[in-house]
C-alpha positions in Angstrom: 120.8 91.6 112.7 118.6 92.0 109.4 116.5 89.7 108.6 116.2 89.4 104.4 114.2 88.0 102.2 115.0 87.3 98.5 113.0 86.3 96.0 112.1 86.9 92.1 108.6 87.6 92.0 106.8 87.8 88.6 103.7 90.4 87.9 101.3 88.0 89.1 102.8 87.2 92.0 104.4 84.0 90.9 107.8 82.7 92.4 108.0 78.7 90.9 106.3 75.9 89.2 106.8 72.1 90.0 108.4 70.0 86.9 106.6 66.9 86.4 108.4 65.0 89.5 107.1 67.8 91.9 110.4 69.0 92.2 110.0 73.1 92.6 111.8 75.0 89.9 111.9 78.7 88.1 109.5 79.5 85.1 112.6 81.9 83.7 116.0 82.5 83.0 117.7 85.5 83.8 121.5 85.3 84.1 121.5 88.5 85.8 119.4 87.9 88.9 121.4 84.7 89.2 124.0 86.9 89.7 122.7 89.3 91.9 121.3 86.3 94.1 124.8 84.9 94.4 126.4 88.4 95.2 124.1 89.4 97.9 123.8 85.8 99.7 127.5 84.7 99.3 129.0 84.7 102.8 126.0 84.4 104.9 123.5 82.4 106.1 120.7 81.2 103.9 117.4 79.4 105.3 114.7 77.6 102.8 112.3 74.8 102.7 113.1 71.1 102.1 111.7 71.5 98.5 114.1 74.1 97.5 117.2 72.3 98.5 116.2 69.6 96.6 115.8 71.6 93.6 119.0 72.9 94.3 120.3 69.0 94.9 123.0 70.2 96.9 124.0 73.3 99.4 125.0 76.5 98.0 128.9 77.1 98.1 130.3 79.9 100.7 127.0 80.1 102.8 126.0 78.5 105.8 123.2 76.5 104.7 119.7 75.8 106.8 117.0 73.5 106.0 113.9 73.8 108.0 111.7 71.0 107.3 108.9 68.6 109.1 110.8 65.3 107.8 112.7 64.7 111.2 115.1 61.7 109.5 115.9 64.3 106.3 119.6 64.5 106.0 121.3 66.7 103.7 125.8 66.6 103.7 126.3 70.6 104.0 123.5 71.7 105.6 121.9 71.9 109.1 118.2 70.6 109.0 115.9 72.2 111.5 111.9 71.7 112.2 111.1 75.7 113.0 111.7 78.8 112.0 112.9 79.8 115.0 115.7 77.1 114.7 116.7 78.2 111.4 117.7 82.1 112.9 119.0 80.5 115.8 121.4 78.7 113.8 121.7 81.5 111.5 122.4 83.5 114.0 126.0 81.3 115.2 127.0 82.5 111.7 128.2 85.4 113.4 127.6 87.7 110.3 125.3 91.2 109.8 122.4 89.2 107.6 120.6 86.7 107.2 118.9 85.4 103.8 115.6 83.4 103.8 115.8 82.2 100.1 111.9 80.1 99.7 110.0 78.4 99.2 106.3 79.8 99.1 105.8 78.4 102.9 109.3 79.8 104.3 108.6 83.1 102.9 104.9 82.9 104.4 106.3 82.0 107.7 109.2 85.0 107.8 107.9 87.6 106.5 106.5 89.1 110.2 110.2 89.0 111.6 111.8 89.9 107.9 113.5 93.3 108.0 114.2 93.8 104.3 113.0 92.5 101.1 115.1 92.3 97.9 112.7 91.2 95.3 113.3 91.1 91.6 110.2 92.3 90.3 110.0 90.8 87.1 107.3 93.0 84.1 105.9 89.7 82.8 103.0 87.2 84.1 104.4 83.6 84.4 102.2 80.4 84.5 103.1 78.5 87.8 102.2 77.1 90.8 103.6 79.2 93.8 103.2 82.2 94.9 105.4 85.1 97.1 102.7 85.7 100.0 100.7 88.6 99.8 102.2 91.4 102.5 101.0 95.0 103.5 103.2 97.3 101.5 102.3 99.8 103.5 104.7 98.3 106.5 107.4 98.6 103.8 109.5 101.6 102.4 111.4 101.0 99.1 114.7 102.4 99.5 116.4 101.0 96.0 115.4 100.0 92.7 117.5 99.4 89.3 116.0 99.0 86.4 117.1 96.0 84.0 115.9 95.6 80.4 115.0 92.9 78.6 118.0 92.0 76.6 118.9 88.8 74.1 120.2 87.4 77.7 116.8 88.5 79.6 113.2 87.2 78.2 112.1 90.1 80.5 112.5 93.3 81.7 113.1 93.5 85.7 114.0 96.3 88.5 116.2 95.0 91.2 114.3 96.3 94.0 114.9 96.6 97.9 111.9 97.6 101.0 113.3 98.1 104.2 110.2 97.7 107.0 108.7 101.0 108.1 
């Protein structure tokens, strides 16, 4: 079973920035990755922080939903709460399908990335003020087997390639 990671990752690395209430959210707005996040992650299993889902205030339609998180009293309708990562693919995992999508935060990524068997990262040609960062990984363990090109358009502050690493 593959093991993805999906993020949109900005020149310099950043992924988010926390609004005033600490809340996590995205420094841009680009319809098209929106898109191409909902495409690739509909009908599977997603796994992310506690932060992220409550940015997102509420699970994500047609997915099988996993929180991992250290508050052991967090509740969230829709979604299974787990404290470890290993938790979160084992419950994954009873989704029964071919993938599996870790979707952020900063930490989640950190902590998947050395069992993650692909990466689809929009790799966005712009630097970005914020506050979290994709880890740092060895791109040498990685092969790119994809990338699209997307211009910056009157939709798109900024140009970005859709791209996809498989591990070596």
């Amino acid at each position: 079973m593959k093991i993805s990671l999906i993020a949109a990752v900005a020149q310099n690395g950043m992924i988010g920035r926390n609004k005033p209430d600490g809340t996590p959210d995205l420094p841009w707005h680009l319809p098209d990755d929106f898109a191409f996040f909902k495409r690739k992650t509909s009908h599977h299993p997603i796994i992310m922080g506690r932060k992220s889902m409550d940015a997102l205030g509420k699970p994500l339609p047609n997915r099988t939903n996993i929180v991992i998180t250290r508050q052991t009293d967090y509740e969230m309708p829709g979604a299974t709460c787990v404290t470890t990562l290993d938790d979160a693919l084992t419950e994954a995992r009873k989704a029964n399908t071919d993938e599996i999508f870790v979707i952020g935060g900063a930490e989640i990524y950190a902590l998947s990335l050395p069992v993650a068997t692909t990466l689809y990262l929009t790799e966005i040609h712009r630097d970005y003020d914020g506050d979290t960062r994709f880890p740092n990984f060895d791109r040498s363990q990685w092969r790119e087997t994809a990338r699209t090109p997307h211009p910056a358009d009157d939709r798109h502050e900024a140009a970005f390639d859709f791209v996809t690493y498989e591990r070596v």
